[in-house]
Structures are given as structure tokens and as C-alpha cells.
N, C-alpha and C positions, 0 to 999 in steps of 0.2 A: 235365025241369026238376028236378032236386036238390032237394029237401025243404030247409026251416032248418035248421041245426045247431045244439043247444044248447050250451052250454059244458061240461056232462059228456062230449061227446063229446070236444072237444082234450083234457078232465083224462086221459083214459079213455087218448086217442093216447098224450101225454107221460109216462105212468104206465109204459106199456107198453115205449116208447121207454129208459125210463130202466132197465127192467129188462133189456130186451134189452141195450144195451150195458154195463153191469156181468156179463151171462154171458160177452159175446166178450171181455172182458178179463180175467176171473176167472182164467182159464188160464195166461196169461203172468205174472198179477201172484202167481202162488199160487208155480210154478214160480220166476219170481225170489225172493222170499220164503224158499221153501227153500235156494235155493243161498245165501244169505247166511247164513241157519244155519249151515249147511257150514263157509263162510267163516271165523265166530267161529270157529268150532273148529282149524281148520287153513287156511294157505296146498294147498285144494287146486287145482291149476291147470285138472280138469276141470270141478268147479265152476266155475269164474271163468270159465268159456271158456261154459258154459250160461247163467251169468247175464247174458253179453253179448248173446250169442242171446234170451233171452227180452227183456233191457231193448228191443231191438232190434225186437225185434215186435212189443212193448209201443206204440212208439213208432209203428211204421209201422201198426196197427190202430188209434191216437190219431188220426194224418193222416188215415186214411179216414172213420172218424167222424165228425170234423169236416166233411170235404169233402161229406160223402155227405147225412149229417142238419142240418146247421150253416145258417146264413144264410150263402144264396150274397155269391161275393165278385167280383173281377174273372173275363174271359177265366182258361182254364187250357188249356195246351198239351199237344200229345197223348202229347207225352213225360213231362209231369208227370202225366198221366190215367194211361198207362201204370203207370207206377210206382207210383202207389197202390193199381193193380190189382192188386202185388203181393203186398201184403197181404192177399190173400185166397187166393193158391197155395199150395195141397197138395201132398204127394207123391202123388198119387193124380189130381190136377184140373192141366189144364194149359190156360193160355190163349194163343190164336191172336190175334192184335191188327194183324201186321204189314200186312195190307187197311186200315187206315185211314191216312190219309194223313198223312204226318208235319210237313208244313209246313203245316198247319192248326191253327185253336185252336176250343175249345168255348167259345161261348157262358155265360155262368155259369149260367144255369136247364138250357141242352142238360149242362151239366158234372157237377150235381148229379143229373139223371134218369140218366144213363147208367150212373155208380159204384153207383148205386140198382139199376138193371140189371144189373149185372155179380155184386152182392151175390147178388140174387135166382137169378141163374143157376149160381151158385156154388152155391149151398142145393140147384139142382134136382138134384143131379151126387149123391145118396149115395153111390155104390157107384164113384164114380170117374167122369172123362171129360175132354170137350172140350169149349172153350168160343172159340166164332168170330165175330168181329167183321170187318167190311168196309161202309167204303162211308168219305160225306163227312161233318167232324163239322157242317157248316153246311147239311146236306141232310136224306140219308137215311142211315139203320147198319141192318146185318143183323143180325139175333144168333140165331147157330145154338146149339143146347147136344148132345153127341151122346155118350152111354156105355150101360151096358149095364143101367141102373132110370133115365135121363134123362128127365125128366117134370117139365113145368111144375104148381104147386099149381093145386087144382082150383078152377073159378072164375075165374078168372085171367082168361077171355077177356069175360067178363060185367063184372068190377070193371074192364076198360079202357075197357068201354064206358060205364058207368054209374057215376060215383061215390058213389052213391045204395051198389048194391052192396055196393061198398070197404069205406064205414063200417059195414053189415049183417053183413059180416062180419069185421070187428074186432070188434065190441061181441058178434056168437054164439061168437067163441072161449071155449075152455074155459079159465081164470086161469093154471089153473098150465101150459099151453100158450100161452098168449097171444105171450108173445117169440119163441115158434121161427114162430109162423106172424105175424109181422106183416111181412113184407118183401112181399109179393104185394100186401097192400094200401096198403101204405104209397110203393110205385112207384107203385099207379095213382094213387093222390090227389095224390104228385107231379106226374105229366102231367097232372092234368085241372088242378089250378092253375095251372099255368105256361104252359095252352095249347099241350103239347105232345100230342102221339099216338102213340099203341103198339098198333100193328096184331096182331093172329096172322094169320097166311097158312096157311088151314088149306086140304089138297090134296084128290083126289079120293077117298083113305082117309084116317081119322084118325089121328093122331099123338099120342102121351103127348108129345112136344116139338118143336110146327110150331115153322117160324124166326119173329120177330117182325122187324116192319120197326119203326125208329122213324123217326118224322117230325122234323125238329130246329127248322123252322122253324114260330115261330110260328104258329097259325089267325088268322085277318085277322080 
């Protein structure tokens, strides 16, 4: 049974929240920023060709935001899920998506846990990798992560179970770390809200990154 939650603990979430997404934009908005210095100064064309790139990422890390942190909204199709998955592709990180099926749509709560999912799996990839998705969006999703430091944050398999956990460790992070590790818990608290579940399938050796099954369909 989950302990009450006071209301320093949402202040403490939406604090955290707020700084984390002012870091994932910083970059692009810093980057566009300059090149319109540029700009003043001169018609240059390399510039203008950077500042469309970054408005462009700008925009496409806007859409995941919303979709990912925001009050869910209707169904989202898995070609629209796809594509905001975009937003988070590296030269380095590459995502496997085509195992999901494409004439299917997510759920708006399955929509928002999964992009939360994908965020997270994305973070586990430093050093570069693979990121695998299969199955139905109305069932069950695999999510493998596989590079060469691939490794879910630690804890991970205790906050899916416990949202007690989650918040024990939001509130033990260290401040000026607080935004880079709040995706691990902030996935689980999404699933235990919304009645969803996020398994690890851990094997008969341990893994720095077993696959996660998710669950899509509500607990009864």
C-alpha cells in the first residue's frame, strides 16, 4: 500500500519536471539563437540552413514534451508515436520500431507510458546503441535496449514495483542531478497511475539491460 503523498512531493515532481525540460531545449534554443546573430550580420546561407535544423528540433522535442509529460489527449497512432520517436534519435542511438504493428493505435494513457519509455531508453544508451520495440500497442510491447554501456538506471526494477520507491527516490536525488535522473521514476509513477505495468524479465544471469515487457491493458 503506497504511503499519502504530501503536496511537497508533486511541488518537488513539477520543479524537477520544469527543469528538466528547460535542459532538453536549452540546446536547440541556444544554437538557434546564435545563428540568428549570424544572421544580423550577414545573409549567411550556412547559418540559415542550422537555424532550420535547430527550429526544427526545437519543435519536434516541443511535440514530445507535450505528448510524453502533458495531459493525455485522444488515441495516437503508431505512426504518429513513431515519429515523435523521432525526437530523440541520435547519430549514435538508433530505433527498431517496425515490430509494432502499424494499423493499430495506442490508447492515450498506453501513449503517454510508452514515449516515457522510449525517453528512458534513450538515456540508457550513453555510449550509443539499439533500441527494440515489438509487439501490440493494445496488449503487450517488448523493449529491448542493446549497445556497448546499455544499462537500465539502477532501481528501476523496485520503482516498477513499488511506487512508494519512485517517489524515495526522486526526493534522495542530489538537486543539481535531480533532472538527468528523473525519467526512471517518473515512468514508474506513470504506470502505477494509469494501471499500467512494466515488467523486467530478468534471465538466468543478470543483465545491466533485461527487455521490459509492457503490459497496455489496464489491471481490472
Amino acid at each position: 500500500m503506497s504511503r499519502h503523498h504530501d503536496p511537497v512531493d508533486g511541488l518537488l515532481l513539477a520543479e524537477t519536471l520544469a527543469v528538466r525540460l528547460c535542459h532538453d531545449l536549452s540546446g536547440q534554443v541556444n544554437a538557434l539563437t546564435g545563428c540568428m546573430e549570424i544572421l544580423r550580420e550577414e545573409a549567411d546561407p550556412e547559418a540559415l540552413a542550422l537555424a532550420g535544423d535547430a527550429a526544427d528540433m526545437l519543435a519536434r522535442r516541443l511535440r514530445l514534451a507535450r505528448a510524453a509529460w502533458g495531459r493525455t489527449g485522444g488515441p495516437m497512432s503508431v505512426a504518429e508515436w513513431r515519429q515523435l520517436a523521432e525526437a530523440l534519435a541520435r547519430r549514435n542511438v538508433v530505433f527498431a520500431l517496425d515490430e509494432v504493428d502499424p494499423t493499430e493505435h495506442f490508447a492515450p494513457a498506453a501513449a503517454r507510458l510508452t514515449l516515457n519509455l522510449l525517453i528512458l531508453a534513450a538515456e540508457s544508451l550513453p555510449a550509443g546503441g539499439v533500441i527494440e520495440v515489438a509487439g501490440q500497442p493494445g496488449q503487450d510491447l517488448m523493449v529491448r535496449i542493446s549497445g556497448p554501456r546499455a544499462a537500465w538506471p539502477a532501481g528501476l526494477a523496485g520503482m516498477l514495483a513499488d511506487p512508494d520507491l519512485a517517489w524515495e527516490s526522486l526526493r534522495q536525488a542530489d538537486p543539481t542531478m535531480a533532472s538527468r535522473a528523473l525519467q526512471a521514476p517518473l515512468t514508474a509513477l506513470i504506470a502505477h497511475a494509469e494501471g499500467l505495468r512494466i515488467s523486467m524479465l530478468m534471465g538466468p544471469q543478470a543483465e545491466a539491460a533485461p527487455p521490459l515487457l509492457v503490459t497496455l491493458a489496464p489491471d481490472a
